[in-house]
Biopython code that builds the backbone (N, CA, C, O; Angstrom):
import numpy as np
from Bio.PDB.StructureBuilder import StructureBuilder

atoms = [
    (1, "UNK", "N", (0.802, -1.192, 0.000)),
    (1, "UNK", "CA", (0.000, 0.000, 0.000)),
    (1, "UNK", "C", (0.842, 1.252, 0.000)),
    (1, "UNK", "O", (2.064, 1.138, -0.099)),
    (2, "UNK", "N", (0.276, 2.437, 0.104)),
    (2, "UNK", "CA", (0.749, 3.676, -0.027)),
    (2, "UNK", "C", (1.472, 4.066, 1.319)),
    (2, "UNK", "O", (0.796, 4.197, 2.340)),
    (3, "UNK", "N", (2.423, 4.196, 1.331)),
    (3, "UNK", "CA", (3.388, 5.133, 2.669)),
    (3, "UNK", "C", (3.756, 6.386, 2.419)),
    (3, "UNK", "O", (4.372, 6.750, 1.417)),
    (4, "UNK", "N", (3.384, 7.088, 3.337)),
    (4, "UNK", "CA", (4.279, 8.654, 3.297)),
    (4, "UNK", "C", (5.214, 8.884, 4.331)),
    (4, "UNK", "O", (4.942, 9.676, 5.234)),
    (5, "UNK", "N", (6.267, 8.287, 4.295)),
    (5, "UNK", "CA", (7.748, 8.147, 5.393)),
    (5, "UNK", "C", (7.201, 7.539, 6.690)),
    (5, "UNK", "O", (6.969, 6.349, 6.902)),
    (6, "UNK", "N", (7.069, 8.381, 7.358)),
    (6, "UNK", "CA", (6.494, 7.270, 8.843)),
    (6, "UNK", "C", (4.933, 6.696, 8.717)),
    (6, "UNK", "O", (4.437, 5.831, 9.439)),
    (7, "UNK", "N", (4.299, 7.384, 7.640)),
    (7, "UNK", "CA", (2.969, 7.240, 7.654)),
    (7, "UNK", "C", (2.275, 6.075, 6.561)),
    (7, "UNK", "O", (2.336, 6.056, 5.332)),
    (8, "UNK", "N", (1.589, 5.112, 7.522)),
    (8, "UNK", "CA", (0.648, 4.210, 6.965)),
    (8, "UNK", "C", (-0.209, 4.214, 6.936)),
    (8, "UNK", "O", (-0.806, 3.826, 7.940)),
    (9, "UNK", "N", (-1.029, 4.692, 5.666)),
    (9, "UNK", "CA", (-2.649, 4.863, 6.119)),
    (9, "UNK", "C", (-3.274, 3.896, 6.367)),
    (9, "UNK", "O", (-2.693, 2.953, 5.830)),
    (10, "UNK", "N", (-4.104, 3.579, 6.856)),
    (10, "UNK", "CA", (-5.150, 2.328, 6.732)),
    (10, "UNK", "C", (-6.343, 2.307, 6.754)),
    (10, "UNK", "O", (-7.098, 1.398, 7.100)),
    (11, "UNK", "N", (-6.622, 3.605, 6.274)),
    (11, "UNK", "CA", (-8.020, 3.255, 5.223)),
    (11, "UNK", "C", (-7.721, 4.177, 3.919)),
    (11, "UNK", "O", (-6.651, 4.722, 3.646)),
    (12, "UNK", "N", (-8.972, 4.217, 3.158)),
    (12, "UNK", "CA", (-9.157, 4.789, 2.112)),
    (12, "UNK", "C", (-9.194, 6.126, 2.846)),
    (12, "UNK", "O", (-9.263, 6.122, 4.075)),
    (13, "UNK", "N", (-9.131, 7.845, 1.817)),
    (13, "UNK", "CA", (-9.625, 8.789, 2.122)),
    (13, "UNK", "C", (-10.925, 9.106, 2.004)),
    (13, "UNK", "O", (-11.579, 9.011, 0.965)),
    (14, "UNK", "N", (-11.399, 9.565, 3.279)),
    (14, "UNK", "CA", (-13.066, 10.178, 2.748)),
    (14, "UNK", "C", (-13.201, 11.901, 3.690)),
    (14, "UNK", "O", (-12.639, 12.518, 4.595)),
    (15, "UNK", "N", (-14.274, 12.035, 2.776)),
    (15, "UNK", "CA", (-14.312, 13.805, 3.134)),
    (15, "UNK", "C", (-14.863, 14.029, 4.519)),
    (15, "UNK", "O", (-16.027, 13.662, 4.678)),
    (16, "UNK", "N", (-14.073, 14.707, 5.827)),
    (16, "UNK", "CA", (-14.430, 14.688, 6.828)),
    (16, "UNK", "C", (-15.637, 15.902, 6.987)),
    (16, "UNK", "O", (-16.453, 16.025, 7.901)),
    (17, "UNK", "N", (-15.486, 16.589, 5.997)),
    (17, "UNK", "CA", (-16.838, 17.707, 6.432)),
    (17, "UNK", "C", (-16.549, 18.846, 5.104)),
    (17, "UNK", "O", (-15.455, 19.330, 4.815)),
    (18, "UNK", "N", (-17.349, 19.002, 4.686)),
    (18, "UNK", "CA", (-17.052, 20.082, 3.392)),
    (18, "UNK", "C", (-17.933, 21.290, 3.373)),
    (18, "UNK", "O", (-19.113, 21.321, 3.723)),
    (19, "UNK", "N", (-17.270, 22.199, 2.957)),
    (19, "UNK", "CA", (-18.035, 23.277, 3.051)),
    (19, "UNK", "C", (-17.817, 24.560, 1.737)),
    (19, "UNK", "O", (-16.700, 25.025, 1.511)),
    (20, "UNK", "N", (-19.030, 24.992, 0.984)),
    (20, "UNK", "CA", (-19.403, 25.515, -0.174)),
    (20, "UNK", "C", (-19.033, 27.025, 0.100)),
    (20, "UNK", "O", (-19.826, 27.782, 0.659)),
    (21, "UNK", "N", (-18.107, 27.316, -0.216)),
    (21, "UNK", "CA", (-17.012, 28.738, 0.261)),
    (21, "UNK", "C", (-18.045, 29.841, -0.512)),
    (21, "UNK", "O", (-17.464, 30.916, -0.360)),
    (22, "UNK", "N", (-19.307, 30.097, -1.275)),
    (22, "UNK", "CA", (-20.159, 30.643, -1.681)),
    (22, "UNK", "C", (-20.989, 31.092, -0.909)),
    (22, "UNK", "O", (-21.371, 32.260, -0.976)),
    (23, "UNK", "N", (-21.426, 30.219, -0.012)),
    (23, "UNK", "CA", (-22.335, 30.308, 1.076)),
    (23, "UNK", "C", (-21.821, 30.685, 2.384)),
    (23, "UNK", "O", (-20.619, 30.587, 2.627)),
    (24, "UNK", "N", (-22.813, 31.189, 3.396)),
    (24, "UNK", "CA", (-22.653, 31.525, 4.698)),
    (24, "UNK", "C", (-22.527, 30.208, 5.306)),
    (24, "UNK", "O", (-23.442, 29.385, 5.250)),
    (25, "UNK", "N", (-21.123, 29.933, 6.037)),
    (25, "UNK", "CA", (-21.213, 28.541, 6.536)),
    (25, "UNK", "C", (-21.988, 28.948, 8.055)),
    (25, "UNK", "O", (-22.054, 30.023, 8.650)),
    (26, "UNK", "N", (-22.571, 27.486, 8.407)),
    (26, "UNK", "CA", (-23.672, 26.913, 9.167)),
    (26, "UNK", "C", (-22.174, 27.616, 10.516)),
    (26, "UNK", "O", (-20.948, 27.631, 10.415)),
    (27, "UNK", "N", (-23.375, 28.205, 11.918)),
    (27, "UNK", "CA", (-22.459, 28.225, 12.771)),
    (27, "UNK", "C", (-21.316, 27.347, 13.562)),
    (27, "UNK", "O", (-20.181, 27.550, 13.992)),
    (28, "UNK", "N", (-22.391, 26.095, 13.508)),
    (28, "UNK", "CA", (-21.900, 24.919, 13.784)),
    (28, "UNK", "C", (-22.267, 23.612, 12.953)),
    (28, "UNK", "O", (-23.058, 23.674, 12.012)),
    (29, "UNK", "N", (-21.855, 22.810, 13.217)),
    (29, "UNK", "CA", (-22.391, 21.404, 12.194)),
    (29, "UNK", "C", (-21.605, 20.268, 12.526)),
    (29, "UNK", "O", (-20.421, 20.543, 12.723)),
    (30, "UNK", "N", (-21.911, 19.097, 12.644)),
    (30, "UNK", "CA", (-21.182, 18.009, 13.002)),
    (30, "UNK", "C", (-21.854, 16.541, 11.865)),
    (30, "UNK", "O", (-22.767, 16.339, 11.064)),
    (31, "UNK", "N", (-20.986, 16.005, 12.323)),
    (31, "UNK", "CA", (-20.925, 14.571, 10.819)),
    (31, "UNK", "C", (-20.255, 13.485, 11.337)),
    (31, "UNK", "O", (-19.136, 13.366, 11.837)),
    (32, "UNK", "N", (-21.278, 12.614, 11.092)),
    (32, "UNK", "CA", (-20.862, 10.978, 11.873)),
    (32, "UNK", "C", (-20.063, 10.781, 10.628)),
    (32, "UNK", "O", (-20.524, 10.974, 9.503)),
    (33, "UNK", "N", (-18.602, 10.310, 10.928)),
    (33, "UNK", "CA", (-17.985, 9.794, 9.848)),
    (33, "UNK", "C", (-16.984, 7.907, 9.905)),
    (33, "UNK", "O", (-15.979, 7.811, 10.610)),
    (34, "UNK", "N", (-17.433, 6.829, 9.188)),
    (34, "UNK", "CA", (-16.420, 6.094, 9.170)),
    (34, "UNK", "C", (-15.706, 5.607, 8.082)),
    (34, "UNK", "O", (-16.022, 5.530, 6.895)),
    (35, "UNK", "N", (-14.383, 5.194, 8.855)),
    (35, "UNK", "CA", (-13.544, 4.655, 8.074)),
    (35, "UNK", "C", (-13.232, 3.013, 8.329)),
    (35, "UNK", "O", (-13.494, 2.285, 9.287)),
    (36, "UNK", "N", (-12.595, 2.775, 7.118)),
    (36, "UNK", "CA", (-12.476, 1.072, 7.038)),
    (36, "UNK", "C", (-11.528, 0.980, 7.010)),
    (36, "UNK", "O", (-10.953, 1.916, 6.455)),
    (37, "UNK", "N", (-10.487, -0.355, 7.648)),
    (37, "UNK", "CA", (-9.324, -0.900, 7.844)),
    (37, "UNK", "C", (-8.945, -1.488, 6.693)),
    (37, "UNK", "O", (-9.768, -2.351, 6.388)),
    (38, "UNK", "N", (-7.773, -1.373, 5.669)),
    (38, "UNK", "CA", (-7.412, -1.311, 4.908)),
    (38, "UNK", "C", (-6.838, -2.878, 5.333)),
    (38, "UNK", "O", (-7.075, -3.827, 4.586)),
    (39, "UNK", "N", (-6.132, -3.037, 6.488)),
    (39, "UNK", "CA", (-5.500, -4.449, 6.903)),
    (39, "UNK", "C", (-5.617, -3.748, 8.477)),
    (39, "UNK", "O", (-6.038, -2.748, 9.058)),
    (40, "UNK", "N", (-4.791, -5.285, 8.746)),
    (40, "UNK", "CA", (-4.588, -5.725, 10.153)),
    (40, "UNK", "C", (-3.495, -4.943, 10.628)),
    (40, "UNK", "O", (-2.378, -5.093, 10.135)),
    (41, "UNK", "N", (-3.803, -3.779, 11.920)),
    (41, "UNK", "CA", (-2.801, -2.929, 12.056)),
    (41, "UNK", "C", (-3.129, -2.238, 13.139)),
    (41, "UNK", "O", (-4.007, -2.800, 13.794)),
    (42, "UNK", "N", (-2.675, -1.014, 13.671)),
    (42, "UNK", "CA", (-2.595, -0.171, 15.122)),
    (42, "UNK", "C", (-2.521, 0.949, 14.452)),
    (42, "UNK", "O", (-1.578, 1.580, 13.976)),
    (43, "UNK", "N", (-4.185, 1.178, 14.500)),
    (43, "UNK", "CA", (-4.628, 2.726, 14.394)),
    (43, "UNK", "C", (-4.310, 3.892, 15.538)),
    (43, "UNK", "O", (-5.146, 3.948, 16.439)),
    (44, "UNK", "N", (-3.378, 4.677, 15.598)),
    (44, "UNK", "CA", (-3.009, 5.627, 16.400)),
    (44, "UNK", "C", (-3.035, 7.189, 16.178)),
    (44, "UNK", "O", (-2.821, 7.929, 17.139)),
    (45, "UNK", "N", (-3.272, 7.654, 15.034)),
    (45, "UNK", "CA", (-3.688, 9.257, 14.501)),
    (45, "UNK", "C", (-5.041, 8.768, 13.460)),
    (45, "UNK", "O", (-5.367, 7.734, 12.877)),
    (46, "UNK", "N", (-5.657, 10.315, 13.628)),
    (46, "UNK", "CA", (-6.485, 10.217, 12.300)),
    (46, "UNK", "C", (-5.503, 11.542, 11.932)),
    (46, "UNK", "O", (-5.046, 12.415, 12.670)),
    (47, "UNK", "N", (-5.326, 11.237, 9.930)),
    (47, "UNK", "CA", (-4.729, 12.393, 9.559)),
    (47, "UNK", "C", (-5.843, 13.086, 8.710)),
    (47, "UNK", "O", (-6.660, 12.418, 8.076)),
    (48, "UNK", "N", (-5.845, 14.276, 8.720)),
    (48, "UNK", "CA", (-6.045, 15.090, 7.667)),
    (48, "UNK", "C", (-5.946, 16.239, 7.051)),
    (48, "UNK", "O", (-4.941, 16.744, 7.552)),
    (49, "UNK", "N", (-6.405, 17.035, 6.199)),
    (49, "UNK", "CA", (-5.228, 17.486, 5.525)),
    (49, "UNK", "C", (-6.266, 18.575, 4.885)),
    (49, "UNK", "O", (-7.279, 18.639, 5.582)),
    (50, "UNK", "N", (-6.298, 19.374, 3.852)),
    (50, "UNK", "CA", (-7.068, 20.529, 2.991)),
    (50, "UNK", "C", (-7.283, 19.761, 1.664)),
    (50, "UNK", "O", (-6.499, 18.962, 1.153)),
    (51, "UNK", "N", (-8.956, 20.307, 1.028)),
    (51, "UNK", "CA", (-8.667, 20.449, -0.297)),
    (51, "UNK", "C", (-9.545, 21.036, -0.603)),
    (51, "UNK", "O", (-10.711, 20.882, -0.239)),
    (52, "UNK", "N", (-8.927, 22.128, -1.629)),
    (52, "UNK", "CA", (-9.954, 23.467, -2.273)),
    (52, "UNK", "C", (-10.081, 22.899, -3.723)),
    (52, "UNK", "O", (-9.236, 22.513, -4.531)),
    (53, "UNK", "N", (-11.568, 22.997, -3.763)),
    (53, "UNK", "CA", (-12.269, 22.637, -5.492)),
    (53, "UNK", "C", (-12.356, 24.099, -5.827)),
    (53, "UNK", "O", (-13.319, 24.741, -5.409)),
    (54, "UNK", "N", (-11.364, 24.709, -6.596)),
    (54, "UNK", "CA", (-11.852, 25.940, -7.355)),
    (54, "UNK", "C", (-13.153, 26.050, -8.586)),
    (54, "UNK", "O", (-13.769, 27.066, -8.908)),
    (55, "UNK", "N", (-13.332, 24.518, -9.173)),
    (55, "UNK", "CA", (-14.199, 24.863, -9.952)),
    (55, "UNK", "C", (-13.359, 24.554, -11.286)),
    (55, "UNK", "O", (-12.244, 24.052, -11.138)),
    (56, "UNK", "N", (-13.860, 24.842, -12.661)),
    (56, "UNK", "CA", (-13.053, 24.320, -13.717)),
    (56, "UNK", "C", (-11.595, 23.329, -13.999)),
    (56, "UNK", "O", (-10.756, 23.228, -14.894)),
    (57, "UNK", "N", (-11.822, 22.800, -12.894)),
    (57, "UNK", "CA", (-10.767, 21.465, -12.685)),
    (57, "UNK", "C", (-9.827, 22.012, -11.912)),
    (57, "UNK", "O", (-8.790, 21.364, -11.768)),
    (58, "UNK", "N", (-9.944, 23.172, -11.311)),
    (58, "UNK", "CA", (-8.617, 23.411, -10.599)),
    (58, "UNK", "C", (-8.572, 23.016, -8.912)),
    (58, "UNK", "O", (-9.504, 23.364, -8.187)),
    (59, "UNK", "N", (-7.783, 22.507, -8.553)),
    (59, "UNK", "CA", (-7.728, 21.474, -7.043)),
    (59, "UNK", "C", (-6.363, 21.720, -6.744)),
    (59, "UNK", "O", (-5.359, 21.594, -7.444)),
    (60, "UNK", "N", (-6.613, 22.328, -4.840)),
    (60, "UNK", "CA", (-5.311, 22.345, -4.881)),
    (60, "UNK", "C", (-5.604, 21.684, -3.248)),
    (60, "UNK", "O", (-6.548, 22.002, -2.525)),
    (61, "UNK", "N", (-4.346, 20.540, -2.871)),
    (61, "UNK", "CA", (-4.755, 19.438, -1.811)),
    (61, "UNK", "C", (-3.092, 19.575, -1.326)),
    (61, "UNK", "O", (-2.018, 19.791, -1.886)),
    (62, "UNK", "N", (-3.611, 19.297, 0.152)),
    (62, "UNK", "CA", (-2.059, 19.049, 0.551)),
    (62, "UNK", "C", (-1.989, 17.824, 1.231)),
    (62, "UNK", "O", (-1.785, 18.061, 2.422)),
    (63, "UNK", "N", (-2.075, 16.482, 0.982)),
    (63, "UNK", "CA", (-2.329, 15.322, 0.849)),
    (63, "UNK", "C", (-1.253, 15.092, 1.127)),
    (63, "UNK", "O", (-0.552, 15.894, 0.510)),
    (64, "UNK", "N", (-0.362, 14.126, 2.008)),
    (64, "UNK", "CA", (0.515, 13.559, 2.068)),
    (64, "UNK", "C", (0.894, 12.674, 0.680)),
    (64, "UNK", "O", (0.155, 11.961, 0.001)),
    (65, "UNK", "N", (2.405, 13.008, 0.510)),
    (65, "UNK", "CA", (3.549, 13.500, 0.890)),
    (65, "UNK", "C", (3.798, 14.997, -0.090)),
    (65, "UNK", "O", (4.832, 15.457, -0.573)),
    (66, "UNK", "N", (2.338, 15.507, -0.128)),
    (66, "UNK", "CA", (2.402, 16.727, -1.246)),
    (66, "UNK", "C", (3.158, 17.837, 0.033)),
    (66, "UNK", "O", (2.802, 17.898, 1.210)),
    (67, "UNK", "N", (3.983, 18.429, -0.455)),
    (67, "UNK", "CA", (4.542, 19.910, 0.380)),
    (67, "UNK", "C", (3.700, 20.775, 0.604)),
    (67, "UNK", "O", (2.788, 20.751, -0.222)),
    (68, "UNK", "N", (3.580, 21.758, 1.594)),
    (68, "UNK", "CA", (2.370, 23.086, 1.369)),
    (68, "UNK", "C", (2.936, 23.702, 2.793)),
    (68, "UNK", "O", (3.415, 23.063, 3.731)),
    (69, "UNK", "N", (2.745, 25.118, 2.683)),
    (69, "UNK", "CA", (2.859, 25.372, 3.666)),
    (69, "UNK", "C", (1.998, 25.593, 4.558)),
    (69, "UNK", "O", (2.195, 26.308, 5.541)),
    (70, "UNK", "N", (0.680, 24.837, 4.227)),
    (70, "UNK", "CA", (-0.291, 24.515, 5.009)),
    (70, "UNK", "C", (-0.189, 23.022, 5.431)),
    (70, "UNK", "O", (-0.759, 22.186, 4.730)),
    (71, "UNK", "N", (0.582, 22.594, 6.660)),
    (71, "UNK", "CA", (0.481, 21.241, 7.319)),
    (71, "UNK", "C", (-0.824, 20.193, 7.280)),
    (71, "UNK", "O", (-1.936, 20.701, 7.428)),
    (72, "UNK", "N", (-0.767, 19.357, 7.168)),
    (72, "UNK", "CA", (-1.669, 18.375, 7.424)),
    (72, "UNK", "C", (-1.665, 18.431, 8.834)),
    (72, "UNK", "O", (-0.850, 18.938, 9.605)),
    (73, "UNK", "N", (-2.698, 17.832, 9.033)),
    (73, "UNK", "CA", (-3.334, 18.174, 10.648)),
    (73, "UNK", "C", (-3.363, 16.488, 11.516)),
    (73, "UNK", "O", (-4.122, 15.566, 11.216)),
    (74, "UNK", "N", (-2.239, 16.470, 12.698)),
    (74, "UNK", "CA", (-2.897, 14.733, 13.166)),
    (74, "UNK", "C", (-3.596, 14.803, 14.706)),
    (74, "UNK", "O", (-3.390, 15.530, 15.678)),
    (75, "UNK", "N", (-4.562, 13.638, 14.431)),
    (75, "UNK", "CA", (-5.427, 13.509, 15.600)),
    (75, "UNK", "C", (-5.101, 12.938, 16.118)),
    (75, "UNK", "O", (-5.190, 11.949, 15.390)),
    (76, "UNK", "N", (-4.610, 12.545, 17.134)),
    (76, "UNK", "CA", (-3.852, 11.549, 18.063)),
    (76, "UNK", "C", (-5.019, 10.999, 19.007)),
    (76, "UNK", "O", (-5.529, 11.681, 19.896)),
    (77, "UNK", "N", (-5.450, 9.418, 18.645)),
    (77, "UNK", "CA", (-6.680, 8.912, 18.970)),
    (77, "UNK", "C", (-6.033, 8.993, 20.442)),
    (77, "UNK", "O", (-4.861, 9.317, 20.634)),
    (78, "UNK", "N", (-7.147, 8.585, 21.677)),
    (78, "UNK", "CA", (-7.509, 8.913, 22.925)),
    (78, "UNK", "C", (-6.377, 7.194, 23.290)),
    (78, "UNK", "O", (-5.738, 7.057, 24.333)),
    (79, "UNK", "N", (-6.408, 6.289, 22.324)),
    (79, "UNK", "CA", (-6.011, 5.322, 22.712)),
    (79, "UNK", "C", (-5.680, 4.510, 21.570)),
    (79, "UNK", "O", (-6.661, 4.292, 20.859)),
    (80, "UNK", "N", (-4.634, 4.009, 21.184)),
    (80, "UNK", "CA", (-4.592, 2.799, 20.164)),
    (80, "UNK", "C", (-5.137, 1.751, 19.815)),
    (80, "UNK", "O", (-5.088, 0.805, 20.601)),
    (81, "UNK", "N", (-5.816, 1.597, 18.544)),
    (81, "UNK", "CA", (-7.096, 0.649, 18.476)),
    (81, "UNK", "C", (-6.437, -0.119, 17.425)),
    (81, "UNK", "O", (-6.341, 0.183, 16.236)),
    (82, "UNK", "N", (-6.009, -1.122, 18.007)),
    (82, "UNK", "CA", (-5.984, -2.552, 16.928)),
    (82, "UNK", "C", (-7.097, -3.302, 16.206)),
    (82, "UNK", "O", (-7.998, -4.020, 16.639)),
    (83, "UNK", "N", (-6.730, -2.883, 14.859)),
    (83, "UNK", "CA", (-8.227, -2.905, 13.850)),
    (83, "UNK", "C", (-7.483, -4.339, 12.998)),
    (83, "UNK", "O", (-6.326, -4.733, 12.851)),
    (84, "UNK", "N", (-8.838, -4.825, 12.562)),
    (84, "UNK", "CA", (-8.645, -6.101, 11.773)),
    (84, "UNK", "C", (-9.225, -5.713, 10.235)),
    (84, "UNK", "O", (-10.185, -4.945, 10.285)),
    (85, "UNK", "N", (-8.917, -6.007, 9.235)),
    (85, "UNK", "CA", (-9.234, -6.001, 7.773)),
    (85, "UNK", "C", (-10.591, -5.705, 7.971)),
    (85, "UNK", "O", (-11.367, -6.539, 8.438)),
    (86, "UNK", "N", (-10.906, -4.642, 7.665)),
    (86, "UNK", "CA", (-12.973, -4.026, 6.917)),
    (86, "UNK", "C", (-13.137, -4.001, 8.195)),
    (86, "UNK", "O", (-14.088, -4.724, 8.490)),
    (87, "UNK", "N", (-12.457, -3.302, 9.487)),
    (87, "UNK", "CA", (-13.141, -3.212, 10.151)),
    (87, "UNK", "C", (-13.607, -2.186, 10.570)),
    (87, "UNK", "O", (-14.695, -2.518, 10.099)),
    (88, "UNK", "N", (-13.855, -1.078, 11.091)),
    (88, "UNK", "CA", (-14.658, 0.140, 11.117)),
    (88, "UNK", "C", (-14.545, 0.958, 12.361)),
    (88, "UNK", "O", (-14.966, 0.590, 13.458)),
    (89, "UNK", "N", (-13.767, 2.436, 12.043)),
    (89, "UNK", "CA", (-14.110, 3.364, 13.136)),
    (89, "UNK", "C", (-14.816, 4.339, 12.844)),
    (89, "UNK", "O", (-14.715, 5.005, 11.814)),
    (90, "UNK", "N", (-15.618, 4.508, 13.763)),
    (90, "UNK", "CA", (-16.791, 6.124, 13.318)),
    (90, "UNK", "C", (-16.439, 7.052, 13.868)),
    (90, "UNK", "O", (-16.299, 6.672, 15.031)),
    (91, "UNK", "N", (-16.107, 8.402, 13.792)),
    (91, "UNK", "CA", (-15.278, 9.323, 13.993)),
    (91, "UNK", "C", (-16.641, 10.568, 14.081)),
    (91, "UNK", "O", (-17.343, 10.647, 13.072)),
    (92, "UNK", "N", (-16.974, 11.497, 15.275)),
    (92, "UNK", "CA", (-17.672, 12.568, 14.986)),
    (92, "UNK", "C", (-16.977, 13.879, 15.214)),
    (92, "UNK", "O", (-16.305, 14.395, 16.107)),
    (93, "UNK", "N", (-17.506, 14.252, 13.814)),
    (93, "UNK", "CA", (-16.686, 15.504, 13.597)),
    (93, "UNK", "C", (-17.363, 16.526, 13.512)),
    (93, "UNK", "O", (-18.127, 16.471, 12.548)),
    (94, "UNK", "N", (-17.446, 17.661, 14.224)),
    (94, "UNK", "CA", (-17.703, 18.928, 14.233)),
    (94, "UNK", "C", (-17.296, 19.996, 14.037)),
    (94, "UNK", "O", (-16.081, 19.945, 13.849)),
    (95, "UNK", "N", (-17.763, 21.169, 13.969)),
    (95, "UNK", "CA", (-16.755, 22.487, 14.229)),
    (95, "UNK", "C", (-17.744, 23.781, 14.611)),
    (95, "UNK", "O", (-18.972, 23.871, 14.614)),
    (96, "UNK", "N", (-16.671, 24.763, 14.939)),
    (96, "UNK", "CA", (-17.699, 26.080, 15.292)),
    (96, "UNK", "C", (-17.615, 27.101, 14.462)),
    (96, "UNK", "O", (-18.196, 28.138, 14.782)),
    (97, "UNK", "N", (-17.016, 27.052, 13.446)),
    (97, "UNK", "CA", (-17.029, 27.970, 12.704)),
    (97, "UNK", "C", (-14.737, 28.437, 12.512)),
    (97, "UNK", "O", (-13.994, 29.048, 11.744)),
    (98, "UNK", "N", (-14.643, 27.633, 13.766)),
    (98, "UNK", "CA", (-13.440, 28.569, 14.106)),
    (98, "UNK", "C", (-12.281, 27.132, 14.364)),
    (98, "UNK", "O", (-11.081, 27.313, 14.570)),
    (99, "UNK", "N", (-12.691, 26.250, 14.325)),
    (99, "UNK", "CA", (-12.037, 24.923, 14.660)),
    (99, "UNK", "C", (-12.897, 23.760, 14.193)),
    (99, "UNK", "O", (-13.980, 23.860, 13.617)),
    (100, "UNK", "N", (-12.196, 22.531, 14.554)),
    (100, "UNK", "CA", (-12.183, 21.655, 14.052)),
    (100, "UNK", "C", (-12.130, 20.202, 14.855)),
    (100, "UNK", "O", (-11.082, 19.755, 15.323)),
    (101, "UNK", "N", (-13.252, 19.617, 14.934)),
    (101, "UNK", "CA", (-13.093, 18.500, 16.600)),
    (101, "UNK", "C", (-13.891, 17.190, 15.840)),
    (101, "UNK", "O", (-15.009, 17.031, 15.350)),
    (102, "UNK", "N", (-12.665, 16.337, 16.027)),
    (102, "UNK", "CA", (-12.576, 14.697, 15.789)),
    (102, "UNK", "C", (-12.765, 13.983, 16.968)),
    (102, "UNK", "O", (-11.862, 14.019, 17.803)),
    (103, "UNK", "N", (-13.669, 13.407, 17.167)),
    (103, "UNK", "CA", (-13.387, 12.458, 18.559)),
    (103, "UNK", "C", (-13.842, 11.047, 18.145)),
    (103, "UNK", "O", (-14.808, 11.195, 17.397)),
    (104, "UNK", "N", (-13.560, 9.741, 18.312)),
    (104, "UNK", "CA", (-14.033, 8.574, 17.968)),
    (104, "UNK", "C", (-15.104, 8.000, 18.902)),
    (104, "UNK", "O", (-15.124, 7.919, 20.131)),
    (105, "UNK", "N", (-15.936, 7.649, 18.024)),
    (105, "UNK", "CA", (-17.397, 7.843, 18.891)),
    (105, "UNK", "C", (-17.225, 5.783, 19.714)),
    (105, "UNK", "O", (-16.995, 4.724, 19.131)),
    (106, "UNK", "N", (-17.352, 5.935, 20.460)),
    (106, "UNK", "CA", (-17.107, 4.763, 21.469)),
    (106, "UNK", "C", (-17.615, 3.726, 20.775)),
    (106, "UNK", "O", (-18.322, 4.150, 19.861)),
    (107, "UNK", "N", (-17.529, 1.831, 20.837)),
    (107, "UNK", "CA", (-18.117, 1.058, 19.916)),
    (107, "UNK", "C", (-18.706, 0.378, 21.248)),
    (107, "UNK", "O", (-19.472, -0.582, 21.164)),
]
sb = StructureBuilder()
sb.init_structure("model")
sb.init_model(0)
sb.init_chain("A")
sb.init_seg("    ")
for serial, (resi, resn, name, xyz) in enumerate(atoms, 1):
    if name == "N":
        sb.init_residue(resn, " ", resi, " ")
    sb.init_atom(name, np.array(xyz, "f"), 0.0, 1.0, " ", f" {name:<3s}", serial, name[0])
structure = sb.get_structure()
């Protein structure tokens, strides 16, 4: 699979919360989100990272191991969760307008 130097993902990417830069964003808003275990492994950060859809194909992402001087962002789970192949964490994510809050919703 894909590595970015110390980093192993183990799941696919999916969009943690998006928001239509046209519009007045919502004060607050939150989003049950999960992800699937790619393999058998020790989930310890959620990472993530920016991506702006300008519109006529233009995308600009700072995706590991892309450079930016906008950092990717890591969540350092509450505890290390040894996940087995397809197996599933649900992650709720919110914000206030001004930040950004991941917490893994208990199983």
């Amino acid at each position: 699979g894909e590595v970015w130097g110390d980093v192993n993902p183990l799941s696919e990417a999916v969009e943690l919360m998006g928001f239509d830069l046209r519009e007045i964003a919502p004060k607050e808003g939150t989003e049950l989100v999960s992800l699937a275990a790619k393999s058998n492994a020790t989930a310890e950060v959620l990472l993530r990272w920016l991506r702006l859809d300008f519109g006529d194909g233009i995308v600009f992402e700072n995706r590991p191991p892309q450079k930016s001087s906008w950092d990717p962002h890591l969540h350092i789970l509450p505890e290390p969760l040894q996940m087995t192949a397809g197996q599933s964490i649900t992650f709720e994510v919110s914000h206030n307008r001004d930040r950004l809050f991941i917490v893994p919703v208990p199983t």
